[in-house]
N, C-alpha and C positions, 0 to 999 in steps of 0.2 A: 226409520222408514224412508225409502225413496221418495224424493219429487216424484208426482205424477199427474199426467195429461187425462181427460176422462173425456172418450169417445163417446157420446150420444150418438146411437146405431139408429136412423130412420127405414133402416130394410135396403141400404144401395149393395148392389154385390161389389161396390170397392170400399166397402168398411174394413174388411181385414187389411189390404191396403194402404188404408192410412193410419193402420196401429203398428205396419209395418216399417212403415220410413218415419215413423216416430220413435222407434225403438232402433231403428238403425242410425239416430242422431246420439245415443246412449243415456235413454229419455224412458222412464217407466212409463207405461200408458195400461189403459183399460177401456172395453168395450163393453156397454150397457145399454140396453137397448131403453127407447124413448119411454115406453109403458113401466118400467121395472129398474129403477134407477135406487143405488142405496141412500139410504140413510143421511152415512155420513160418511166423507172418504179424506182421510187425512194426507196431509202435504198438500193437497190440488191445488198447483198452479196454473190450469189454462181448461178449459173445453172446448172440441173441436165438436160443431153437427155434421153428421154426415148426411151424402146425400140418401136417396129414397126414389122407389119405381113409380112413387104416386106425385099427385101435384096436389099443391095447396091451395087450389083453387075445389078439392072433392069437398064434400059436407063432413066426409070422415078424414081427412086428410091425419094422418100423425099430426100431435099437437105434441107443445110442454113447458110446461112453467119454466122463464130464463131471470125469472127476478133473484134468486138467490147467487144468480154469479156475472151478471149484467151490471157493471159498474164497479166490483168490487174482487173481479179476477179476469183475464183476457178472456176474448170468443172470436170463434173465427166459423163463420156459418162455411159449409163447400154445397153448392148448384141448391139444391132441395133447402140446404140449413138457412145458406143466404137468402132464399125466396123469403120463406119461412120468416125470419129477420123481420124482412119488408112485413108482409102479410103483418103480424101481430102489432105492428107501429102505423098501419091503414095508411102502407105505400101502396102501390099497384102491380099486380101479376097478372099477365096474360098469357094467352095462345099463341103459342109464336109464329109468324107469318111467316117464315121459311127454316127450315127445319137444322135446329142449332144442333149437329150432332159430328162429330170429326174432328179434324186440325182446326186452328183459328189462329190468330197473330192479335199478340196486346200490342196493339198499333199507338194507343195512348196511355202512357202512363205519366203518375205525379211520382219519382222516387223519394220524395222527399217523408212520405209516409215510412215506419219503419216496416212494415209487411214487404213494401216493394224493393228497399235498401240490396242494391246490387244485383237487379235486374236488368236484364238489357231488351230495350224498348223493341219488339218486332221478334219477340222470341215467341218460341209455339206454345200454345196451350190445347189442351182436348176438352170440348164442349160435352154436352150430353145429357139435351133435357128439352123436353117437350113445352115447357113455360118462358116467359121472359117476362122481367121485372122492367114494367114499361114507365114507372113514376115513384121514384125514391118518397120517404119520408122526409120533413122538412129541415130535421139533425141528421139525416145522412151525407154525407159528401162522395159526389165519385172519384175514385182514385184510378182507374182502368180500365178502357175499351177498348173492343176490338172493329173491323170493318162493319160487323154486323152486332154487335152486341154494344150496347151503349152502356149499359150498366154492368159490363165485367168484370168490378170490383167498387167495394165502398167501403168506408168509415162512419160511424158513428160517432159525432163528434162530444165530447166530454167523458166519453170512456174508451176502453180500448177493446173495443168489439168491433169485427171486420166480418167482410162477406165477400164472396166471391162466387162465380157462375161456370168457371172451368173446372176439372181436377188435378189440382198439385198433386197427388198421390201415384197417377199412374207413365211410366217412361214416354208417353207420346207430350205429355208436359215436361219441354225440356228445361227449365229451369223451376220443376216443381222442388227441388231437394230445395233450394234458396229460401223459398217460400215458406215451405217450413220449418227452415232453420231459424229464420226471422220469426216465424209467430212464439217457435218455443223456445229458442235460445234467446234472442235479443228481447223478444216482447214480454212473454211467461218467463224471464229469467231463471228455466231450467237450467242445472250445473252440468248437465253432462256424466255424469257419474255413475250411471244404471252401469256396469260391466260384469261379463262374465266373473269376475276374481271378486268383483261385490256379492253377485249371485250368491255364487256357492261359500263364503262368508257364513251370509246373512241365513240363507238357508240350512245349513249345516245347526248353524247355532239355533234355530226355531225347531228343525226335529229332535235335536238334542232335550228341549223345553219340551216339546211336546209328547213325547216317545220316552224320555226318561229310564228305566229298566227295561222294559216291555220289548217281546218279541214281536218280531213282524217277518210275515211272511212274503216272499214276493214271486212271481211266476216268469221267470226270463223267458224269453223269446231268441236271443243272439243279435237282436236287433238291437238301435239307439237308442230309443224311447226306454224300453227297460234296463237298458245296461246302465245310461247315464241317472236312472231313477235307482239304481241299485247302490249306485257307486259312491253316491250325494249320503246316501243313509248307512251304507257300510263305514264310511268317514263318522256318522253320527254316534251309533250304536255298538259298529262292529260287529261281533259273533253272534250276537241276538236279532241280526238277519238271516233268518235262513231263504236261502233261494232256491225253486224247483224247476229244472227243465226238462219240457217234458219233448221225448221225439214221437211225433205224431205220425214217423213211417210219410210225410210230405214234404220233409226237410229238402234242402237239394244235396248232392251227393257229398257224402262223407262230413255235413255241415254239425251232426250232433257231437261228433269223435273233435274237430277242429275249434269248435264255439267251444265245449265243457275247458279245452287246455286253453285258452285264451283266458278265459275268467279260473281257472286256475294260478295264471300268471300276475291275476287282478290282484288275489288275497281275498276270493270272494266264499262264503262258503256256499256253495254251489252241489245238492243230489241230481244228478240224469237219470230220467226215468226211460226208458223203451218200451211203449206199447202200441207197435205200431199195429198190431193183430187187432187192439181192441178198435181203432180208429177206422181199420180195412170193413171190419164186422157192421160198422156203423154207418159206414156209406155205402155198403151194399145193394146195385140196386138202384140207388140213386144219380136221376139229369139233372134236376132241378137244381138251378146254384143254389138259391134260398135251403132248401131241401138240404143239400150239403153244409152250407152255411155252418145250419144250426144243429146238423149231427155232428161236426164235429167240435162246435161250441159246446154242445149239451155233452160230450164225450169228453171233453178236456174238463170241464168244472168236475163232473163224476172223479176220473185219475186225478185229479190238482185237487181234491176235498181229501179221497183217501189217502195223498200223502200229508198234506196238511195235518190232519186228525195226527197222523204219526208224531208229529211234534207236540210236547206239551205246553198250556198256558200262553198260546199264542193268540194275541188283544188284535193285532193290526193288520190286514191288509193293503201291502203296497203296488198302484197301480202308476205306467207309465204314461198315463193321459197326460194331452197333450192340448195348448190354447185352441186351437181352433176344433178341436171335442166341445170344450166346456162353451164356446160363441155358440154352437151349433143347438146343443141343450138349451139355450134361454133363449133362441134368436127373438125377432121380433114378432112374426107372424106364430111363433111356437117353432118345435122343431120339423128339419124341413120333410119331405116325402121321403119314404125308405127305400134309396139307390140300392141298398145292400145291406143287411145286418152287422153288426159290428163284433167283430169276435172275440172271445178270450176272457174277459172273467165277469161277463155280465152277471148278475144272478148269486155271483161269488158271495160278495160281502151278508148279504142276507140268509143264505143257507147256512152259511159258517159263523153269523153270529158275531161277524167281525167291522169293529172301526176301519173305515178307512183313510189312506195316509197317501194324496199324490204331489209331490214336488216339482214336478215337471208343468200344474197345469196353470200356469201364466205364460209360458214359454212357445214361443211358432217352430217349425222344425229347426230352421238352420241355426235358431238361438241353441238352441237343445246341442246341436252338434259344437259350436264353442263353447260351452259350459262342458264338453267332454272333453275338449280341447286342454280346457282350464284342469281338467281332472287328471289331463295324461291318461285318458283310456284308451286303449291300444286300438291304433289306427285302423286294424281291421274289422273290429266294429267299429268303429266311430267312422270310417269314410262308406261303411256299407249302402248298399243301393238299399232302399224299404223293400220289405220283402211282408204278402197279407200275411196275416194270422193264420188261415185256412193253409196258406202254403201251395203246394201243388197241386191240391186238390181244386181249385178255381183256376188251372191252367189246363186241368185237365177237361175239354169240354167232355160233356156227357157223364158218363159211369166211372166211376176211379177203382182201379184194381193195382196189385203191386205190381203187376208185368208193367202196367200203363206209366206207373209212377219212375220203375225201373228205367224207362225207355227217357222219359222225358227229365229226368236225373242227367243222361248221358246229353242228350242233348242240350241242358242247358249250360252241362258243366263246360263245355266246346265253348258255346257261346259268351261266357263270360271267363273265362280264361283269354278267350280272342282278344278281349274287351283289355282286357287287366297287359296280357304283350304288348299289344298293338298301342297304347297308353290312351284308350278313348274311353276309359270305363271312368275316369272321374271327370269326363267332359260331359258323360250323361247322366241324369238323376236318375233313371231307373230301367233296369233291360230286364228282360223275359222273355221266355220262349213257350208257345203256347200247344198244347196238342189236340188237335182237330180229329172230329169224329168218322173224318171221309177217307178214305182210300185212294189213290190216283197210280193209273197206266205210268210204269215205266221202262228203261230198256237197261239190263245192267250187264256189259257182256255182248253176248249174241241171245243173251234172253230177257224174256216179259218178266215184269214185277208189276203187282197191286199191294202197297204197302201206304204207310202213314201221310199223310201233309203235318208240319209242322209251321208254324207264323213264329217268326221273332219279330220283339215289338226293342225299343228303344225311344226313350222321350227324354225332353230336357224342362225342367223347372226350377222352378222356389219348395214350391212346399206343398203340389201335387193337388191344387186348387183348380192351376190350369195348367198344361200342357202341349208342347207339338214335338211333334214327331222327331229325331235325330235325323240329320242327314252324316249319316256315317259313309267313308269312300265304298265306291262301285267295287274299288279290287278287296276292301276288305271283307265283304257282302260276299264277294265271289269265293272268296280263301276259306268262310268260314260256311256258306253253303255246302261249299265240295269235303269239307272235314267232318261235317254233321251225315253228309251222304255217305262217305267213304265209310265210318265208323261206326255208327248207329242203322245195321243193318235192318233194322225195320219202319227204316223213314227212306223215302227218295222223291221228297220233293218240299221245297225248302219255300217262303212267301214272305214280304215281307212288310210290316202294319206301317201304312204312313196315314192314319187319322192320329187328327188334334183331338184334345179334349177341351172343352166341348168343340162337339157333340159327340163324341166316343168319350169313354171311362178310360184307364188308363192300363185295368184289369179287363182281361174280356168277360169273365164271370164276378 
């Protein structure tokens, strides 16, 4: 079993953050939130608290018992953990009298501490928090301030728990990587070892254990998440994976015929289903995203049971869930408000009766994509932009029909072929092309048109948590408007999406 760091989640939206750049030092880590903490968790070498949108100064404040790794394994409180810290040892927290939130400079540091070891004094850190710890406990010591922050970092002296009031986790703290290389590698004497070629080892050999004879069934997509969850267990099992893909008729052009030979080349045993008629039947009719969402959710579990059934003595269902799935199901406040349904085999395991089996779900995306890496799956899934579950039918604002689906096929396949020549499609995380419900005045010729708007959108990320916009070249904008015009006679007029997320989603449905 891996060394591993246990994230204590107070509710800060940079928790996943700092499970991030703990896992990019090649460092297991996990995320549990402060209420619902296991048992027992073997290796643990270190805890990090995360911050939190509350102050510990409320009556409710998140609370948590630290006696069980408080002297007896490293801690490193960040803004909320450290207050926190203080509070429970009846230091002082207050109101901050000028509003600690932005850039900041550790104007005073002690290096001689090992958290600070190879810092340099005047380097930037990101603030962000509404309290300030005005009066250490009398075993605290400070080891860093800033102009305004006097207690910007501390030690606990007799053990090796530390605190801090900026975040090392996120790029505007520019020597945050140091910082936590020091608490987990120098301090928590983690090895460094978590690697993809450990991964799939270690995993390979546990479905083996766990999976044994037994068939499992699994539902591709052509995406990453199922292909590397297919790939990990075809290694395991072999031919007692069957896999089904189904074309839902919202694929984009020619992707069913192109995906099936791809994972032909895998060794995967791979049936294609075509039912795009059942899927056209099912959204009929339908504006409503939610509304489509879940017909064609409710439509693919229907087709994906009655292929399934076709198979005999099949125990298992295999799903491509993914860590920041499973963060989301336990967070702390519960799970968050429903942005969107989630599609594809919800509902599955219980109608069919079946175990389920996901390897993927410790993993963030881009981990996911080097453990593909590590698998040798063919670059054309594994470099794919994420493409939803629903498909095109959530690009299709309004009603989805096969003309509609037809049209917006042609159009995208322009646009990401542009992408894939012009060599910008793996500088962007994910491009789409979206088809609008309006009509616009144009002149093609010596004549009038009233035909489509169409938005292409293009964003750059990590793992589609947050996003902005691509600024892709003016002449390439231009090259590929006039190709989408010239070509797809029932579009003439081309737009182009520059919101972030937030506060834009990254989907427009």
């Amino acid at each position: 079993m891996s060394e591993q760091i246990l994230i204590i989640d107070f509710g800060s939206q940079y928790t996943q953050l700092i499970a991030r750049r703990v896992r990019e030092l090649n460092v297991y880590c996990e995320i549990h939130p402060y209420n619902n903490l296991p048992e027992k968790i073997n290796n643990l070498k270190g805890v990090i608290l995360s911050g939190s949108p509350c102050s510990v100064r409320e009556e409710d404040a998140p609370d948590v018992n630290l006696d069980a790794f408080r002297g007896n394994i490293p801690v490193l409180g960040v803004c909320y953990g450290a207050q926190l810290l203080v509070q429970q040892n009846n230091g002082s927290v207050v109101p901050s009298k000028i509003r600690e939130y932005g850039r900041a400079r550790l104007e005073k540091m002690d290096q001689h501490y090992d958290l600070l070891k190879e810092m340099n004094p005047g380097n930037q850190v990101w603030m962000s928090h509404g309290d300030t710890i005005s009066k250490l406990p009398g075993n605290f010591t400070n080891i860093a301030s800033t102009e305004d922050v006097t207690n910007a970092a501390f030690k606990i002296e007799g053990e090796n728990t530390y605190g801090i009031q900026f975040h090392p986790e996120v790029t505007h703290t520019e020597e945050g990587k140091i910082l936590l290389r020091n608490f987990v590698v120098h301090i928590c004497g983690c090895k460094q070892d978590w690697t993809p070629d450990i991964f799939v080892e270690s995993t390979v050999a546990n479905l083996k254990e766990t999976l044994g004879n037994d068939k499992v069934v699994l539902g591709l997509s052509g995406g990453v998440d199922s292909s590397v969850a297919a790939m990990l267990i075809h290694r395991a099992i072999g031919k007692n994976l069957y896999c089904i893909f189904v074309d839902n008729g919202l694929l984009r052009k020619n992707e069913f015929e192109d995906v099936l030979h791809s994972y032909k080349d895998m060794g995967l045993n791979v049936k294609g289903v075509d039912t795009k008629d059942a899927f056209y039947k099912a959204l009929e009719g339908l504006t409503d995203p939610e509304d489509k969402r879940k017909a064609i959710g409710r439509t693919f579990i229907e087709i994906f049971d009655d292929e399934a059934q076709k198979i005999k003595n099949v125990r298992w269902l295999a799903q491509g869930t993914i860590y920041p799935d499973v963060i989301e199901s336990v967070s702390v406040k519960g799970p968050s408000a429903t942005i969107k349904s989630h599609h594809n085999v919800g509902g599955l395991p219980e109608k069919m009766n079946l175990k389920v089996v996901e390897p993927l779900n410790t993993l963030f995306k881009d981990e996911v994509r080097r453990v593909g890496r590590a698998l040798e799956l063919d670059g054309n899934i594994l470099n794919r932009h994420p493409f939803p579950g629903p498909g095109l039918g959530i690009r299709i604002i309004g009603d989805v029909t096969a003309e509609k689906v037809r049209i917006l096929q042609e159009v995208d396949h322009i646009f990401i072929n542009g992408l894939k020549e012009r060599g910008h499609y793996d500088e962007v995380w994910q491009a789409l092309a979206v088809l609008l419900p309006i009509q616009s005045v144009g002149v093609m010729g010596d004549e009038r048109t009233y035909e489509n708007v169409v938005a292409l959108r293009a964003v750059g990320s990590l793992d589609g948590m947050t996003a902005d916009w691509s600024k892709l070249p003016y002449d390439f904008l231009s090259d590929i408007s006039n190709k989408i015009i010239n070509n797809v006679k029932e579009v003439n007029r081309i737009v182009y999406d520059i919101s972030s997320k937030p506060p834009a989603t990254i989907e427009w449905e």
